[in-house]
C-alpha positions as CSV (number, residue, x, y, z in Angstrom):
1,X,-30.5,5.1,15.2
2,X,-31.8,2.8,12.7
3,X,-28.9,1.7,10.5
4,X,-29.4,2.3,7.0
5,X,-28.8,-1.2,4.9
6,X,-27.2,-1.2,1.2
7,X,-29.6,-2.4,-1.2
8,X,-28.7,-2.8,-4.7
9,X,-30.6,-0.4,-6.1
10,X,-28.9,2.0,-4.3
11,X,-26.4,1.6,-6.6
12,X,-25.5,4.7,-9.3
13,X,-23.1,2.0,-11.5
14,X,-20.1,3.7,-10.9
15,X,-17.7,1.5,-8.7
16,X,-15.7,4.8,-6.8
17,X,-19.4,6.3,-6.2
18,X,-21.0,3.3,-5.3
19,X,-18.2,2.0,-3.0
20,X,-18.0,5.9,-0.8
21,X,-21.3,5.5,-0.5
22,X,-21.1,2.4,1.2
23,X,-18.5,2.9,3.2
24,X,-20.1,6.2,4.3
25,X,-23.7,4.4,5.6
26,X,-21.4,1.4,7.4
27,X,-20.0,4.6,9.1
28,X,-23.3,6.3,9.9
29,X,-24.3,2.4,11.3
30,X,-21.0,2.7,13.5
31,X,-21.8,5.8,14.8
32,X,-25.3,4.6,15.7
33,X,-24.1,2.0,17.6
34,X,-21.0,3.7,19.3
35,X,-20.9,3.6,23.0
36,X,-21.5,7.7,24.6
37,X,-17.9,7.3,25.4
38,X,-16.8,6.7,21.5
39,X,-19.5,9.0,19.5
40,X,-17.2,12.4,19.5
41,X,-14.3,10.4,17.6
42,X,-17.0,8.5,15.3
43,X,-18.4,11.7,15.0
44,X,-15.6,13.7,13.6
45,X,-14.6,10.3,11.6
46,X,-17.8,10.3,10.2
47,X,-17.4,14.4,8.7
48,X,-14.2,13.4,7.6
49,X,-15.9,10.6,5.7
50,X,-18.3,12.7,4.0
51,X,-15.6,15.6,3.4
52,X,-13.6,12.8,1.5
53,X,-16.6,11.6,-0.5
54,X,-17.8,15.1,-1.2
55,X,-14.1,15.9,-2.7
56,X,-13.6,12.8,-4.7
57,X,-17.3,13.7,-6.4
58,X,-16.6,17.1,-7.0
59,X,-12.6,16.0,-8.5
60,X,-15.2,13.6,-11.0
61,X,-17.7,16.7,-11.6
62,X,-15.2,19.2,-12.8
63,X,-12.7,16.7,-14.7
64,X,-16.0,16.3,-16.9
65,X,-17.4,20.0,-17.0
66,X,-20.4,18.7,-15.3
67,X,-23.6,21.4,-15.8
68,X,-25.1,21.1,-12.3
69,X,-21.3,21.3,-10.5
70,X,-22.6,24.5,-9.1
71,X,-26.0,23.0,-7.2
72,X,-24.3,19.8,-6.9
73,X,-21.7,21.3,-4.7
74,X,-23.9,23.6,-2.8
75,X,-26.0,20.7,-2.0
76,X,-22.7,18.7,-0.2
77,X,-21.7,22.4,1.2
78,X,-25.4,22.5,3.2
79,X,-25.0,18.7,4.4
80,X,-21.2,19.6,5.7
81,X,-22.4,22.6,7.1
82,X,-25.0,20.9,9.1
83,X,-22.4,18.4,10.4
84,X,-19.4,21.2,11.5
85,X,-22.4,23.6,12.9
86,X,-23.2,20.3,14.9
87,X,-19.2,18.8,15.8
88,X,-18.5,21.7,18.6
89,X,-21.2,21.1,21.0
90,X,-21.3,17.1,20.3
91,X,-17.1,18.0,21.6
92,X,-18.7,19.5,24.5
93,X,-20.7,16.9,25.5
94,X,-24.1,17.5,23.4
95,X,-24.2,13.5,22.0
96,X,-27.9,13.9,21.7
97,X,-27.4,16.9,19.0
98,X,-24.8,15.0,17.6
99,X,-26.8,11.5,17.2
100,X,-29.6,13.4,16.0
101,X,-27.4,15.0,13.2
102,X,-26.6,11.7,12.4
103,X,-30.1,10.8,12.3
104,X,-30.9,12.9,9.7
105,X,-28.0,12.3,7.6
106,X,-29.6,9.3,5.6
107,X,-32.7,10.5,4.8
108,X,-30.4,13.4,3.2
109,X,-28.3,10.9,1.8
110,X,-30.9,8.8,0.2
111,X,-32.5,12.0,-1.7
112,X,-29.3,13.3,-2.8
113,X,-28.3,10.2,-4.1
114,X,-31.3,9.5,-6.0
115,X,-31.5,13.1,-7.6
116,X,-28.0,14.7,-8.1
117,X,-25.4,11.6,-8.1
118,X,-27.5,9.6,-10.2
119,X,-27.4,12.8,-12.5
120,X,-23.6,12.8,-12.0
121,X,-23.4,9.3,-13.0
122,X,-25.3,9.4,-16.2
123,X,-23.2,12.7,-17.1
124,X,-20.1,10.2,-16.0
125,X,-21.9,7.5,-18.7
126,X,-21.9,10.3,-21.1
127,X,-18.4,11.0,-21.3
128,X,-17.4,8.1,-21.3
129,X,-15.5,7.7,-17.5
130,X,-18.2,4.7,-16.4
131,X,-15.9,2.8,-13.9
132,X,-18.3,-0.1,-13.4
């Protein structure tokens, strides 16, 4: 798996955002680069990763009232989904469903974040809870 760089203009403008989704593609380049014998645990660390990140958007959508909270949470529901429908047979063995999951995961990532957090961050900007 091709790791997936930071560029700037990945960048939303706020700092919490902008810093979990870091942290979450240095996790996905782990994972990528993990041994067969490591991949289950950087597997499950990586869900745990994107459960936290999900949460800590979703505490920033509905402290503002945020319109698309709805879509914006079904979207990180399908993604999860995905990823637990995936975590039992990479625990059996399965690595190849489970590096193919994570795979995928960016070019998810990537779209989300250009469409619905960048949303979230201008409805952020709007109410005046910019952290950057």
């Amino acid at each position: 798996m091709q790791a997936v760089k930071w560029p700037p203009e990945m960048s939303v403008g706020v700092a919490a955002m902008d810093d979990a989704h870091r942290a979450l593609l240095e996790e996905l380049s782990r994972l990528g680069a993990a041994p067969d014998d490591q991949f289950a645990t950087g597997f499950l660390a990586l869900i745990a990763a994107v459960e936290r990140d999900f949460r800590n958007e979703e505490e920033l959508m509905e402290q503002i009232d945020f319109p698309a909270l709805r879509c914006h949470r079904e979207q990180h529901a399908r993604a999860l989904s995905g990823l637990h429908h995936v975590a039992p047979r990479v625990m059996r063995g399965d690595l190849a469903a489970g590096r193919e999951a994570a795979k995928l995961l960016p070019q998810w990532f990537l779209v989300h974040l250009s469409t619905m957090d960048v949303a979230l961050a201008a409805a952020l900007d709007a109410a005046g809870l910019l952290t950057q």
